[in-house]
C-alpha positions as CSV (number, residue, x, y, z in Angstrom):
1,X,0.0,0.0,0.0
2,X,1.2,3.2,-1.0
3,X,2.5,5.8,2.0
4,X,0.0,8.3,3.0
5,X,3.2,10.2,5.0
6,X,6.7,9.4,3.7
7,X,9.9,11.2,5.6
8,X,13.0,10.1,4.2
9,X,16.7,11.7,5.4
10,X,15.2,14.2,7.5
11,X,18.0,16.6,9.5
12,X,16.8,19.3,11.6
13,X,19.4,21.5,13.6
14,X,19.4,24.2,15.5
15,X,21.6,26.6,16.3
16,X,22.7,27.9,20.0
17,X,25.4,29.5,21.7
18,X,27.3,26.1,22.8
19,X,27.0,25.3,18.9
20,X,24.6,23.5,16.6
21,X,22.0,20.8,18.1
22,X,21.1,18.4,15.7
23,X,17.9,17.4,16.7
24,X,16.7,15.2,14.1
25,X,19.4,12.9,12.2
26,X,18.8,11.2,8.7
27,X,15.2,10.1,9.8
28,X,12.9,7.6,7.7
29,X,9.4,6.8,8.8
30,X,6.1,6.2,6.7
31,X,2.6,5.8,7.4
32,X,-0.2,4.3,5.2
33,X,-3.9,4.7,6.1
34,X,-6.3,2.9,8.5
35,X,-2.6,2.5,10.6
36,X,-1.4,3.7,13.6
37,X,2.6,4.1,13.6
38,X,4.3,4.8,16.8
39,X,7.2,7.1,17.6
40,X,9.0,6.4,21.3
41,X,11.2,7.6,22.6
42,X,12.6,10.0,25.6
43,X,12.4,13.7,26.5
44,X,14.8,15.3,24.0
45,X,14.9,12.5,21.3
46,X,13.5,14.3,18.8
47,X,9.9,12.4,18.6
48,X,7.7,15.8,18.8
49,X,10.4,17.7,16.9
50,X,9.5,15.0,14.1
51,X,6.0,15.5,14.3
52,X,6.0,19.4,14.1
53,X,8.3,19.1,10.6
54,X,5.0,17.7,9.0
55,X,2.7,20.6,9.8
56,X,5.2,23.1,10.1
57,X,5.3,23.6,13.5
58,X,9.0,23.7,14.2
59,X,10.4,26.3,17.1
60,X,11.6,29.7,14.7
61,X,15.1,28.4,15.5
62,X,15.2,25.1,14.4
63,X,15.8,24.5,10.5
64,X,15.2,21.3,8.3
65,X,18.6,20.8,6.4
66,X,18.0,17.8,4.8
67,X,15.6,15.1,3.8
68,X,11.9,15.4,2.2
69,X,8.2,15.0,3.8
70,X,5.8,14.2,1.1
71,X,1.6,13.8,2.3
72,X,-0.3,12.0,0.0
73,X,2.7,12.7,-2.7
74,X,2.6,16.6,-2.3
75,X,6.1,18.1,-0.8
76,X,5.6,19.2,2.3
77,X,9.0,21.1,3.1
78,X,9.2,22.9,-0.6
79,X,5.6,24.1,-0.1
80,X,4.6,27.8,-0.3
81,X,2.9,29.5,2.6
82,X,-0.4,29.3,1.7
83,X,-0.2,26.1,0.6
84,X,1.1,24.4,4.0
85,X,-1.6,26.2,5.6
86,X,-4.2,24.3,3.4
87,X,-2.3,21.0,4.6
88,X,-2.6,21.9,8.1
89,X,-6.2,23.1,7.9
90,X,-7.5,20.2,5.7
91,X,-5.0,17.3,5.9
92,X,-3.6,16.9,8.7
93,X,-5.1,17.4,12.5
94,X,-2.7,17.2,15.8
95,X,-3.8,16.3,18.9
96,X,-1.5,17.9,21.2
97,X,0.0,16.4,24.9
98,X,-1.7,19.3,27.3
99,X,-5.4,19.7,26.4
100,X,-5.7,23.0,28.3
101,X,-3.3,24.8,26.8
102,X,-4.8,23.7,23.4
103,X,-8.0,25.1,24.3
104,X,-8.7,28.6,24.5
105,X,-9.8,29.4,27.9
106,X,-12.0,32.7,26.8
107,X,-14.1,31.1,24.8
108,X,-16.9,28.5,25.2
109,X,-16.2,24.9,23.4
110,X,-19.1,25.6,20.9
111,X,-17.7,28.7,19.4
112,X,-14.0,26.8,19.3
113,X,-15.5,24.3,17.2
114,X,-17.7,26.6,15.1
115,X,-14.4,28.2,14.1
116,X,-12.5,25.2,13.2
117,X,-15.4,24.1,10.8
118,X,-14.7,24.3,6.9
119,X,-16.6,27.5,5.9
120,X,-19.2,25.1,3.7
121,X,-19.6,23.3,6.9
122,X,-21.1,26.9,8.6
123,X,-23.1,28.3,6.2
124,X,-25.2,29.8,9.4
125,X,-25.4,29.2,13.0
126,X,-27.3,26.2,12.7
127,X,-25.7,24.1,11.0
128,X,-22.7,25.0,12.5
129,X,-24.1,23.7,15.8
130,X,-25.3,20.7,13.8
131,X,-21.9,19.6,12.7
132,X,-20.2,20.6,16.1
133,X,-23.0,18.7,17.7
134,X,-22.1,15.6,15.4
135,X,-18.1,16.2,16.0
136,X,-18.7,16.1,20.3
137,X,-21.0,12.8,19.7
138,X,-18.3,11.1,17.1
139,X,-15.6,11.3,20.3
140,X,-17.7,10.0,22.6
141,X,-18.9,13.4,24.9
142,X,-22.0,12.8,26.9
143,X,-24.5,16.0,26.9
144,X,-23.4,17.1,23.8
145,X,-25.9,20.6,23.7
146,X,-24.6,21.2,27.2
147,X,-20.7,20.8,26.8
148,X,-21.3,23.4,23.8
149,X,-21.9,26.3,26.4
150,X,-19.0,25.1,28.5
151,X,-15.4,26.6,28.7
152,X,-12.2,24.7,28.6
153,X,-12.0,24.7,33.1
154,X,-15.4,23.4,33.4
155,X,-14.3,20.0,31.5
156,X,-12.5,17.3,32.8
157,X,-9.1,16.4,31.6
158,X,-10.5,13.3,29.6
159,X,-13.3,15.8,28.4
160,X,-10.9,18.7,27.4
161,X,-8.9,15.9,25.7
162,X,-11.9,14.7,23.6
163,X,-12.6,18.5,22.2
164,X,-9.3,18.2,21.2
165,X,-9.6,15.2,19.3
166,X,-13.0,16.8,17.8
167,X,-11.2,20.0,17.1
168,X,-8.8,17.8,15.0
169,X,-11.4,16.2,13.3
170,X,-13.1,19.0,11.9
171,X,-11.8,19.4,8.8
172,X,-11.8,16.1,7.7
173,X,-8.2,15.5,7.9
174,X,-6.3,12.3,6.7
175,X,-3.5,12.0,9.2
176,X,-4.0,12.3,13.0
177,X,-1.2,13.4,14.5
178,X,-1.6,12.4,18.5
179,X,1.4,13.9,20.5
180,X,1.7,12.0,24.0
181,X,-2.1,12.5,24.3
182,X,-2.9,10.4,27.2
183,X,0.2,11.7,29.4
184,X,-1.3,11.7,33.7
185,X,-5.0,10.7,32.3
186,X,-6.6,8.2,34.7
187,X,-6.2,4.5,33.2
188,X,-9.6,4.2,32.6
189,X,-10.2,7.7,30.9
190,X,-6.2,6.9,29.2
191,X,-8.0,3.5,28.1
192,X,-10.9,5.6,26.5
193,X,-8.8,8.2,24.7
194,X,-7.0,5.3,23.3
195,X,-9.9,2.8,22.1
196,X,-11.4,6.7,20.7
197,X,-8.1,7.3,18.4
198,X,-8.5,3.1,17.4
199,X,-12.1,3.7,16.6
200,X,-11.4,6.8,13.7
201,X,-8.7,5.1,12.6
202,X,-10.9,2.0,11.8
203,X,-14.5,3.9,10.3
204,X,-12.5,7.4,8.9
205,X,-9.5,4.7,7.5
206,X,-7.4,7.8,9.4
207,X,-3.5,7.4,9.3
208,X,-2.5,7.9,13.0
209,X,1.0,8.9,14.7
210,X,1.2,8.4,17.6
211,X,3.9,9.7,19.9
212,X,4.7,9.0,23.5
213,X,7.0,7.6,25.8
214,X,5.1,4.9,27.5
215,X,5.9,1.4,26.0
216,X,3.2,0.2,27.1
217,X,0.3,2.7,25.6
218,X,2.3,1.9,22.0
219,X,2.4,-2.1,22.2
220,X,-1.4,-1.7,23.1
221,X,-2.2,0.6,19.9
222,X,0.6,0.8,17.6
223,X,0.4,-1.9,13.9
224,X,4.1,-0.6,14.0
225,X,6.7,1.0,16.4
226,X,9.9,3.0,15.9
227,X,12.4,3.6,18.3
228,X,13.8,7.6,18.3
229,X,17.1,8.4,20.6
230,X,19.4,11.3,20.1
231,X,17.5,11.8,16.4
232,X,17.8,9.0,15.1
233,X,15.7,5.8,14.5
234,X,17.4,2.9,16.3
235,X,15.0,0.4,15.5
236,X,11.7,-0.6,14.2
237,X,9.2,-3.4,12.9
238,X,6.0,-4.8,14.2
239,X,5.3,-3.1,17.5
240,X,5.2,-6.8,19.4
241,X,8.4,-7.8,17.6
242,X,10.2,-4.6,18.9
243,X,9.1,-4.2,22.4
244,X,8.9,-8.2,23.2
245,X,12.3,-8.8,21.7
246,X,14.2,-5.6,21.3
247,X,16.9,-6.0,19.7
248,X,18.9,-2.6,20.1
249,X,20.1,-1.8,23.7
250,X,18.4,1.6,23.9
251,X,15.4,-0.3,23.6
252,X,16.1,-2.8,25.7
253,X,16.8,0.2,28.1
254,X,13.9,1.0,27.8
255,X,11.6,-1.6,28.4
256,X,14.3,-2.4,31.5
257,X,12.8,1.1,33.3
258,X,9.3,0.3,32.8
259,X,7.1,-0.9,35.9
260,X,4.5,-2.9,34.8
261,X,1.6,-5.1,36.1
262,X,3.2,-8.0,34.4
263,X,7.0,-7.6,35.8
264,X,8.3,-9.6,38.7
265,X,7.9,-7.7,41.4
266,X,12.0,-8.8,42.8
267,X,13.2,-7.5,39.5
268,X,14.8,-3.7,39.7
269,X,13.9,-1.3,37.1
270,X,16.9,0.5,35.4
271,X,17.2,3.9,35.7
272,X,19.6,6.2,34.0
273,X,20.9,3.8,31.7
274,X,22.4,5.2,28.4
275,X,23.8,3.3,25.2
276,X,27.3,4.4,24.8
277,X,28.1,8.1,23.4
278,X,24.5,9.0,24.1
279,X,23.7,12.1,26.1
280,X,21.1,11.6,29.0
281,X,17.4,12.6,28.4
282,X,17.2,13.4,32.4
283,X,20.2,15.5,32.5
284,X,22.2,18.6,30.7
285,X,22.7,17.9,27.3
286,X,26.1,17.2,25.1
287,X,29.0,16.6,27.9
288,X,27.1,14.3,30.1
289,X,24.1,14.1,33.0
290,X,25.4,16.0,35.9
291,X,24.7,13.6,37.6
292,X,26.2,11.9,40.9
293,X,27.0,8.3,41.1
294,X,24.0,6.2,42.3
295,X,24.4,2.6,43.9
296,X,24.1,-0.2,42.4
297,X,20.6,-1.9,41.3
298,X,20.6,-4.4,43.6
299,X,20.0,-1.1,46.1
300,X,17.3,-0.1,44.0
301,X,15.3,-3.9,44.0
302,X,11.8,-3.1,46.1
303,X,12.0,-4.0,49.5
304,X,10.3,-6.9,50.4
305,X,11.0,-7.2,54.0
306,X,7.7,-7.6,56.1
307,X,6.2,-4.7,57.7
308,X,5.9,-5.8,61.8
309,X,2.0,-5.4,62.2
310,X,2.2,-4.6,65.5
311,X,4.2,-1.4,65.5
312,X,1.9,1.8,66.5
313,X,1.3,3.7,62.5
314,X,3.3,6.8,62.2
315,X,0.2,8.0,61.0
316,X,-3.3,6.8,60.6
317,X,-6.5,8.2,59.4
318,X,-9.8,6.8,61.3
319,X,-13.3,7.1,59.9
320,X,-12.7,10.9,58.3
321,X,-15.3,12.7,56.0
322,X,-14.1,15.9,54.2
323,X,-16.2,17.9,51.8
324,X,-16.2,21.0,50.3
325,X,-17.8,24.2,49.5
326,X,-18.8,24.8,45.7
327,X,-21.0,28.2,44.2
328,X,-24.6,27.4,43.8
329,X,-24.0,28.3,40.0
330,X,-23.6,31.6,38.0
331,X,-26.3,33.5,40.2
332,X,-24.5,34.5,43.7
333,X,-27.5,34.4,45.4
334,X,-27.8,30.9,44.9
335,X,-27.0,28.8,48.2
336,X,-24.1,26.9,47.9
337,X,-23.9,23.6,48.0
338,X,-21.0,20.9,49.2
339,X,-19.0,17.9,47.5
340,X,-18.6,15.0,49.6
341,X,-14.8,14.2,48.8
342,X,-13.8,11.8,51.5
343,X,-16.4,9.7,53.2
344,X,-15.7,7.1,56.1
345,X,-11.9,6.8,55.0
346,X,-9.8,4.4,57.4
347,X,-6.0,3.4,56.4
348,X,-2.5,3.4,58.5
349,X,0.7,3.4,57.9
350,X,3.6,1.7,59.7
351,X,7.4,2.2,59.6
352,X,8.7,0.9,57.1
353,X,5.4,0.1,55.4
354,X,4.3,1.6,51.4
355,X,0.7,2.0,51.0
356,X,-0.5,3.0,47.6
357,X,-3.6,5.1,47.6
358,X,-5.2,4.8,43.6
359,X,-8.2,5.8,42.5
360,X,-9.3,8.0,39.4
361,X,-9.3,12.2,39.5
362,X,-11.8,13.1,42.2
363,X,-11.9,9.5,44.0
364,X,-10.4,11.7,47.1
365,X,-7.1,10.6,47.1
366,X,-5.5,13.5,47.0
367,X,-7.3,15.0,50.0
368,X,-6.5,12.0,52.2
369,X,-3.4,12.5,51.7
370,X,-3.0,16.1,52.4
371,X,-5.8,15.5,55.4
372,X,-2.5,13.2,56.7
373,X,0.0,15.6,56.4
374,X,-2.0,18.4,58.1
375,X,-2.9,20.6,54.9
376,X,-6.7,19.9,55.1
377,X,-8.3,19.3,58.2
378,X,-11.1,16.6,58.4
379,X,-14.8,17.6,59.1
380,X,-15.2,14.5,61.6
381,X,-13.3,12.0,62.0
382,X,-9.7,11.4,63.3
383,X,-5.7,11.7,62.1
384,X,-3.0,10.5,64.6
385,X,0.3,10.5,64.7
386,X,2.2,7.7,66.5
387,X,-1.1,6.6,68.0
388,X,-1.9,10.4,69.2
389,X,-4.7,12.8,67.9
390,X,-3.5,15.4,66.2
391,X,-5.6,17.8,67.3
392,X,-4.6,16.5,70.9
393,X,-1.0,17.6,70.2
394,X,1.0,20.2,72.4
395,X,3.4,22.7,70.6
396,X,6.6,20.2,70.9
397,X,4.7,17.3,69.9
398,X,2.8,19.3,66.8
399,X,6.2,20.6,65.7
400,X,7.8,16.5,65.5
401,X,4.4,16.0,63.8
402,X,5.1,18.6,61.0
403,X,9.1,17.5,60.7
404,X,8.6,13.4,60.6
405,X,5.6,13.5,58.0
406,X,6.8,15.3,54.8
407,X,4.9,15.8,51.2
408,X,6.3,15.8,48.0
409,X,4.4,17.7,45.5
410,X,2.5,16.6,41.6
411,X,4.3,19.0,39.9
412,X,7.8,19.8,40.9
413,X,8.0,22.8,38.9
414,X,5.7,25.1,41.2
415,X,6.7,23.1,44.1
416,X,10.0,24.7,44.1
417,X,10.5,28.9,44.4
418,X,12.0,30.1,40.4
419,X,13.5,32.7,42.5
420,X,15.8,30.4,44.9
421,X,19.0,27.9,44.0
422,X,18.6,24.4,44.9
423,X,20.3,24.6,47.8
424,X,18.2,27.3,49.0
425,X,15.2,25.2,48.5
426,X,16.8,22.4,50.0
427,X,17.9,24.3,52.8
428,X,15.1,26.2,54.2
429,X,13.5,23.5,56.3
430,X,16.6,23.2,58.1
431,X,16.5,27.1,58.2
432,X,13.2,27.2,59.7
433,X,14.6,24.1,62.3
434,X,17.4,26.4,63.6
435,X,20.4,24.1,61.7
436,X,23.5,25.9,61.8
437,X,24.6,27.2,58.4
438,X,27.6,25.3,58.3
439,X,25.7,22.1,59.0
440,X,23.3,23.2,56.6
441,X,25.6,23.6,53.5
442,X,27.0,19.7,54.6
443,X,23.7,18.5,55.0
444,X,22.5,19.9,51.3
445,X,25.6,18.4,49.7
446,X,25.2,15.2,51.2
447,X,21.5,15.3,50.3
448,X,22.1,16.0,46.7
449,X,24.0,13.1,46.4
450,X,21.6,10.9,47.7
451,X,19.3,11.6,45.0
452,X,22.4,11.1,42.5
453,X,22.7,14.9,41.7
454,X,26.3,16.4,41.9
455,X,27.0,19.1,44.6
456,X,27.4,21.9,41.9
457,X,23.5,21.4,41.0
458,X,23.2,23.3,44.3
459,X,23.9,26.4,41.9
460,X,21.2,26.1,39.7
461,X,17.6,27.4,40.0
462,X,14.8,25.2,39.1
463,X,14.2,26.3,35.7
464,X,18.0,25.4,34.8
465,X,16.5,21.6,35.7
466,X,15.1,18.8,34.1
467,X,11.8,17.5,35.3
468,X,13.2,14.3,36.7
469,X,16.0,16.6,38.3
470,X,13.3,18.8,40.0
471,X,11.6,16.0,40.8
472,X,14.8,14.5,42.7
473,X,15.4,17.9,44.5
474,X,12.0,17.8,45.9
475,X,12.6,14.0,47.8
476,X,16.0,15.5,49.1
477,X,13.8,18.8,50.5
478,X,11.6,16.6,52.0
479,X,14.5,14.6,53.2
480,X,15.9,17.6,54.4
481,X,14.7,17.2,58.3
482,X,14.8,13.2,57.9
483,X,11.0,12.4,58.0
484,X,9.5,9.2,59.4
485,X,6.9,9.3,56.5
486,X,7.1,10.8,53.0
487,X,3.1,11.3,51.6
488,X,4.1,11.4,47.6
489,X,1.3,12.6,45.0
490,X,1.6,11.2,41.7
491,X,5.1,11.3,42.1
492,X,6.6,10.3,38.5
493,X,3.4,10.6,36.4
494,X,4.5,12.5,33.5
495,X,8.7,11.7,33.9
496,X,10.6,10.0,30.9
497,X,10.5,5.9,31.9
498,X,14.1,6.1,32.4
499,X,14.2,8.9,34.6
500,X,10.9,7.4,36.1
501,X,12.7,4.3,37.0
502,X,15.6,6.4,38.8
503,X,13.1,8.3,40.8
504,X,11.5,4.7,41.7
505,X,14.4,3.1,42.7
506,X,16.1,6.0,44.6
507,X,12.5,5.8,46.6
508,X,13.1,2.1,47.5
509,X,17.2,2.6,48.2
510,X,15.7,5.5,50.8
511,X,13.2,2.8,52.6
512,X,15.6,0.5,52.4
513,X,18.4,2.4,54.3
514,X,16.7,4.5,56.4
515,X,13.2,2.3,56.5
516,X,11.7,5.5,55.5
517,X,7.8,4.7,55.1
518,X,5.4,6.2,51.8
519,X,2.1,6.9,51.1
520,X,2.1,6.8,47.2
521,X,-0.9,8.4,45.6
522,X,-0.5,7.4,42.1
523,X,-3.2,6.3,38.9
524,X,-0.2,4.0,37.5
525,X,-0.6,0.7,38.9
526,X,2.9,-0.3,37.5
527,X,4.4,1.8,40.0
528,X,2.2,1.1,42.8
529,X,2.6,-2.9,42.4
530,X,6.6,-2.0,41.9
531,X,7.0,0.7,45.1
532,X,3.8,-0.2,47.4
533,X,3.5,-3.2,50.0
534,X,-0.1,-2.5,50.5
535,X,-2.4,-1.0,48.4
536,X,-6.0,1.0,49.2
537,X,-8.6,1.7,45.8
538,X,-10.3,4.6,46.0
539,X,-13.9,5.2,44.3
540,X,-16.1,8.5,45.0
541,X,-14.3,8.9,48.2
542,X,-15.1,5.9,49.7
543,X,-12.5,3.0,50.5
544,X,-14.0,0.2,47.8
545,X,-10.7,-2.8,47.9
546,X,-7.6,-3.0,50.0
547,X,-4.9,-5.2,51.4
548,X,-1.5,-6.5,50.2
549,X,-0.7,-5.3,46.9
550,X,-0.5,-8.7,45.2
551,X,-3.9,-9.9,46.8
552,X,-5.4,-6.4,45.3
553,X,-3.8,-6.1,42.1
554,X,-4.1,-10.2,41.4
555,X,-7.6,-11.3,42.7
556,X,-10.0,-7.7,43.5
557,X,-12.6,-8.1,45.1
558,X,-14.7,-4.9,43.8
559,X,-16.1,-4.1,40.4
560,X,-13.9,-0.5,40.3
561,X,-10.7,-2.6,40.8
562,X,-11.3,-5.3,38.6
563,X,-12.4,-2.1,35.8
564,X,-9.1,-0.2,36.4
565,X,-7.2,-3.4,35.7
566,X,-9.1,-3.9,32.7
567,X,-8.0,-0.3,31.7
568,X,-4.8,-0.6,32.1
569,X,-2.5,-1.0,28.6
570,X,-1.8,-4.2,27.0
571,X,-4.1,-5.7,30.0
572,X,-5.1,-9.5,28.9
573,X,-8.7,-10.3,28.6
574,X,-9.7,-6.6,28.4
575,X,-13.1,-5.8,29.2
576,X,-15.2,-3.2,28.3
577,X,-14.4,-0.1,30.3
578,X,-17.7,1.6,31.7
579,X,-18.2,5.6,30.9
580,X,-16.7,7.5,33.0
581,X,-16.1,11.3,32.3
């Protein structure tokens, strides 16, 4: 079958100040239609660079030097102006990684579509509500009429990401060009974004790329796979072939750092493992990572020595409700109303003990776990801390409270202050403890390279970071005062696998050594069955399946866990996943 998108040779460089990144290197790829082609590979490999060339997307620096992308036999890099504007308004839709920053947050979803329409498609209002009406219904939305009137914050991110896909769609294109479009979506809404994008391939015979860095969302979806580091293609074939039985040792690399369901649970991942010569995805470009030696990966293997039951839980949350105050609509006179987001919630945790908390957007997992670090208070209900009330606490005992349970953040990048150094950040909790500055500088160094960041990292501020390097300086802040407990919220959801694995690993090393213990709130069950000893399943803030994570994650025993098991990529004997969003 003839190629619907053929690149063949292509180079893109771009210039800087150090000297010339070549981004893209002598790249070959084709894609025919009613096929979905994946592109993997890490942060900085050049996957999204590839699939801006097509539409003409590139960053104003970067330049294509070489090579040719031909769509449906037209040129794509020779073509005028105008006429690479008809491909990307008629050919060719993308699907981009952040929904909300696709959308436009002034204007209601109906009007966005109404103005992506062909003009023969919006002859008047009507019909243009027709066809948008049509669009929302062919992805799967729920209350079509409704979401119409809605703006982008109002929508869900599975929602949000559905527009998207409908925005993409409007003009009838014949490639779908799907950038990392499931990246920190819940399994279950991931697994519905994913059987959407298989669905229009099938009945609009689409062409799809589809670009990501999760093995396992491309050996679910992808006909074929290929392999990006550094720029270059370093393998491909049939996706099975290539991720079963890799045969380059990048690949292999990365199918080493990826936690799965399927993975023995005594096998360590590998994290920030490079072929030779490359430069590191996690790390500072051309001259190496930056970063410190780590220990070996036996030191990383999860710990699998049995929590003692009868120790008293560091902290433990008994029969707590929390809800919370929302408008009554657009009309302030309207009485509010309140959310129920935690209801009757019971779990402990023990030294040395990893519970995962999982559970979709909204289950409440989130507020438990801020509710046991003190952020949110419960409306009735109970947290203790080594057996104690926490509202029963005097000053001295409050103040050991707020140093032995520590939270690392979601997003690193607002976690940390843009305007201090790492050290700074690092630092300040042993500020506000009254630690010498002396001891202070020691302490940061010797922190830093327990993460496996050198000292001079200390320098930088966070924007000078990678996200798996911010990531790392938030553990060793939280480190900083050497907690009993580290609560973690979605700790390495959107981090490159191999840098995911590092983060993993140096989270097991630090229970291991110090028998440090976690709550993990995560919607990757991978990690959870990798890091976590015991597991709780969260569903509408209610406690719906818990116990050890093998028992949980091998034989459920509720409907929810048996569904977000079902959702979860490459899953055997998938089911149908209910509508959720």
């Amino acid at each position: 079958m003839e190629p619907l998108l053929q690149i063949s040779g292509l180079e893109i460089d771009i210039p800087t100040r150090r000297g010339t990144v070549h981004a893209v290197r002598g790249l070959d790829l084709d894609i025919a239609r009613g096929e979905i082609v994946g592109l993997v590979g890490e942060s900085g490999s050049g996957k999204s660079m590839t699939a801006m060339a097509v539409v003409g997307l590139l960053p104003p620096a970067a330049r294509i030097t070489a090579g040719t992308i031909s769509l449906g036999g037209r040129s794509i890099i020779d073509a005028r102006h105008q006429d690479l504007q008809q491909v990307r308004r008629h050919d060719v839709g993308v699907v981009f990684q952040a929904p909300m920053k696709a959308l436009n947050p002034r204007m209601m979803v109906g009007t966005q579509l109404r103005e992506a329409l062909l003009r023969a498609e919006r002859p008047n209002l009507r019909a243009a509500m027709v066809r948008s009406l049509e669009l929302l219904d062919a992805v799967g939305i729920n209350r079509p009429m409704e979401r119409l009137r809605q703006y982008p914050h109002e929508l869900s991110g599975g929602l949000a990401q559905r527009v998207v896909i409908a925005l993409a769609l409007a003009r009838h294109p014949r490639l779908l060009i799907a950038d990392e479009p499931t990246t920190a979506l819940d399994v279950s809404v991931q697994a519905q974004i994913l059987d959407l994008l298989d669905h229009l391939r099938s009945t609009l015979d689409l062409a799809v790329l589809l670009v990501s860095h999760d093995l396992d969302v491309i050996r679910d979806r992808a006909d074929r796979v290929n392999v990006i580091n550094l720029g270059r293609i370093v393998e491909r074939g049939p996706t099975l072939d290539v991720i079963d039985r890799p045969q380059h040792e990048y690949t292999q690399s990365l199918v080493a750092a990826m936690p799965s369901l399927a993975r023995r649970r005594d096998l360590a991942l590998v994290g920030l493992h490079r072929p030779s010569g490359a430069a590191a995805a996690d790390g500072a470009g051309a001259g190496g990572t930056g970063d410190a030696p780590v220990a070996d990966l036996d030191d990383g293997r999860p710990v699998d020595t049995p929590v003692d039951q009868d120790l008293v839980p560091i902290a433990e949350a008994i029969d707590v409700h929390k809800a919370f105050a929302l408008p009554g609509g657009r009309l302030p006179w309207r009485p509010a109303h309140r959310r129920t987001a935690v209801e009757g919630v019971s779990v402990s945790i023990r030294p040395g003990e990893s519970l995962g908390i999982v559970g979709e957007s909204g289950s409440g997992k989130t507020t438990l776990a801020r509710m046991l670090v003190g952020l949110a208070e419960p409306d009735s209900g109970e947290i203790r801390f080594d057996g104690r009330p926490v509202t029963a606490l005097d000053r001295e005992a409050r103040t050991t409270w707020r140093r032995d349970v520590q939270f690392v953040f979601q997003d690193s990048t607002s976690a940390l202050d843009p305007r201090r150094t790492v050290a700074d950040s690092i630092g300040e909790p042993m500020l506000a403890a009254g630690v010498p500055a002396t001891e202070r500088h020691r302490r940061v160094v010797e922190l830093l390279g327990e993460v496996g960041l050198a000292e001079h990292f200390g320098e930088r501020r966070p924007r000078q970071l990678s996200g798996g390097q911010r990531q790392r300086v938030g553990i060793a802040r939280a480190l900083a005062l050497d907690p009993r407990l580290i609560v973690a919220d979605e700790p390495v959801s959107a981090l490159d696998v191999s840098v995911q694995a590092t983060v993993l690993n140096l989270l097991n090393r630090l229970r291991r050594r110090r028998n440090v213990a976690y709550a993990i709130i995560s919607h990757d069950l991978g990690v959870i069955s990798y890091l976590c000893t015991t597991v709780v399943v969260m569903y509408q803030g209610k406690v719906v399946d818990a116990g050890p994570v093998e028992q949980v994650l091998t034989e459920p025993s509720h409907d929810y866990t048996r569904m977000l098991l079902a959702a979860v990529p490459g899953a055997r004997g998938r089911v149908a996943v209910p509508e959720v969003i």
